[in-house]
Structure formats: C-alpha cells, structure tokens
N, C-alpha and C positions, 0 to 999 in steps of 0.2 A: 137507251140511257137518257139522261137528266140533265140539264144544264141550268142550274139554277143562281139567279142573285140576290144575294143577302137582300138587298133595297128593295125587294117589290110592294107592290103597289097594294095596299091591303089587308096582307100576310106579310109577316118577316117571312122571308126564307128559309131560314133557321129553324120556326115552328115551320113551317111546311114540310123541311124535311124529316123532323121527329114527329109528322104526324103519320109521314108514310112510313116512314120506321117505324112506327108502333103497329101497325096493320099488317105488320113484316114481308113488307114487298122490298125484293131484293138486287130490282134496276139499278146501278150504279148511277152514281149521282156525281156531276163536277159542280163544285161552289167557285162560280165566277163573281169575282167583287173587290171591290178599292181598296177594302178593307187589308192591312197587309202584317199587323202586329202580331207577335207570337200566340197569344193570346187568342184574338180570333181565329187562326189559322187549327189551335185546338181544340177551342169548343166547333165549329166549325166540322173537324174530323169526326170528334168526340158523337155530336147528334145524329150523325150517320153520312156525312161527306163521305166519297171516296176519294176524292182529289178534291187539291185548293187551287184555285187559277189566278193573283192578282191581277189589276190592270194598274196600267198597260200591258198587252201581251201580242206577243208577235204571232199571226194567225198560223203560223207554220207547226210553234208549240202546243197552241190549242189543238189541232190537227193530229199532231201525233199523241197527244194525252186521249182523248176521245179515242182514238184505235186503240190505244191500250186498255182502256178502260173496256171496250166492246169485249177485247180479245179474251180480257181474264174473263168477263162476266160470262160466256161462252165454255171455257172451259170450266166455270163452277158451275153451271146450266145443264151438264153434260156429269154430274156428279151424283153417285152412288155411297149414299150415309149407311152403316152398317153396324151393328151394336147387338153382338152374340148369334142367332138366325134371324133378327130381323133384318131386311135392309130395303130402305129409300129411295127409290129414283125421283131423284130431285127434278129433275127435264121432264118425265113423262105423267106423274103423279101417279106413281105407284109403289103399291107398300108388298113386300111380301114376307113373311115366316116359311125359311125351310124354301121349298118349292112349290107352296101354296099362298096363292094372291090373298090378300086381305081388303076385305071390303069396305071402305072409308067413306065418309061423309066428308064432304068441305071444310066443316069445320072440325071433324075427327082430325084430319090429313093436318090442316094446321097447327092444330095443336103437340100432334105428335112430332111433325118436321120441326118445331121449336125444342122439343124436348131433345131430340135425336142429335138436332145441329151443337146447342149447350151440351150434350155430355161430357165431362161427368159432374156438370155445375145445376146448379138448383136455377130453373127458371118462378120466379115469381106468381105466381098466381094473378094477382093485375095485369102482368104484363100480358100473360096466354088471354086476358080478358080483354085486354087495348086489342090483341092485336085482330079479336077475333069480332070486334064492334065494326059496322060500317058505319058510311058516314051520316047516315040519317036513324041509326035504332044502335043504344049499349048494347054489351053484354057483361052480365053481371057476374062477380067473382061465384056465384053461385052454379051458375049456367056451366061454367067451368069445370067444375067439379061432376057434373052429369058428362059431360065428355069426353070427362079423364076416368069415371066410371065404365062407361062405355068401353074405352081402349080397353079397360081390365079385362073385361070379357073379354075382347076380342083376343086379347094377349095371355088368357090365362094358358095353364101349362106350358109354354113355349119356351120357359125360359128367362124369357125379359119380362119385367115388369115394371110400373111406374110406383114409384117409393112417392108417400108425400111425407115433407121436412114440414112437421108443424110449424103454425106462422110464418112461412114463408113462401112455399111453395110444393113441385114437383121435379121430379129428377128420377130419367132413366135408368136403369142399370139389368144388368145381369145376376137372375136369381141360381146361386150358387145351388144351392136343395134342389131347386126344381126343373133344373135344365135338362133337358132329354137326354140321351144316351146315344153315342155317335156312331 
C-alpha cells in the first residue's frame, strides 16, 4: 500500500495518484494531508484515494486504517472476474475460456482485466491507452485497437466478445448467437 501527501515536494500528490490510476495499478492508496474540507476529501477519493487521513491524527487510527486497507486489498487480490466462460484471476494473471488457459500478452491481460473489471460499462479508449503507456514511451489510441483486435481472436467463438461503442470506447459482453452450447 501507499501513503501518500497531498504537499509533496515536486508532484502534487493528487496527480501522482491519478497518474498511477491511469496505468491501472490497484495498491491502495491512504491520502494523508491537512487538508480537511469536504471538498478535498472528494476529489481526493474521486482520483483514486482509498482512504483520507487528516492531520492531526492519532498513530493508533492510522494503524488500524492501514490493516484495513491491506485486508481488503488482499481479499480483492485473491479475486476471480467472470463474464459468461471467460474468467480472470486477478492474483495470479490468468485468463481462461471454458477449461482452457488463454494466452495473453501484458498488455493483452491489461486491457482485458479493464474491460472485464468495468462490465457492463463502456471503458474509454484513452483510458485502455493511459493505462497501457509507461512512464518513458505513450501508447496511442491506435495501438489500442491492435489489442482489442487481438482479444477478438483470441475470444472468437467463445461466446464473449468485445463490442466497440463508436466514439467512445469498448465493452465486454456476452454474445447471445454465438455462445456454445452447454
């Protein structure tokens, strides 16, 4: 986990944390800071906080916020996404259709665990593109679209497919017509 303050030295904390939110790393983050208005406490959550800590704060609460924060991040660590025969093990990186493993790329895997996480909402096209850039090379909303191709194959006949919402993005779902037979 993360313990981060709004004040640092360089970076806000705020973008620091919407930069690893976009890269979709999913460490729990505590926002420790002075700051104590409603107001920050939402945006704040809003960028991807999962707890808000003001100060003063008594080192016993910090204490027990931090195990909590571990606790959940553990049991969603230990979480299996599932969306018709496909499903996700989130812990170990692995995909599989059916009883057969599916063989992913890094940035396959990412892209799909965003789509799989969001059902049944439409993920953005930029966003699969932020989250899929590191920190010294983009990747272009183009690149995107070769990856989400990609899945297609990999996911053809299976059932599920990746729908794309013109102008906006992509979005899982379960292909009615084409779902195997049980």
């Amino acid at each position: 986990m993360a313990i981060v303050d709004i004040g640092l030295p360089g970076i806000d904390g705020l973008e620091l944390i919407r930069r690893v939110r976009r890269r979709g790393v999913l460490t729990p983050v505590l926002i420790l800071t002075a700051r104590d208005g409603l107001d920050d406490r939402v945006v704040g959550l809003d960028v991807g906080g999962d707890d808000y800590l003001v100060k003063p704060f008594l080192l016993p609460e910090l204490l027990a916020r931090v195990r909590a924060l571990i606790r959940r991040s553990r049991a969603a660590a230990s979480l299996v996404l599932a969306v018709g025969p496909l499903s996700l093990d989130v812990q170990r990186h692995s995909a599989m259709l059916g009883a057969v493993a599916l063989e992913l790329t890094g940035r396959e895997w990412n892209v799909l665990e965003q789509l799989v996480i969001a059902v049944p909402r439409v993920v953005a096209k930029q966003k699969l593109a932020d989250s899929l850039s590191q920190w010294d090379k983009e990747i272009t909303p183009n690149a995107v679209e070769i990856y989400v191709s990609r899945l297609r194959t990999k996911l053809a006949g299976s059932g599920v497919g990746i729908r794309t919402v013109r102008g906006i993005g992509y979005r899982v779902e379960v292909e009615a017509g084409d779902a195997p037979a049980p």
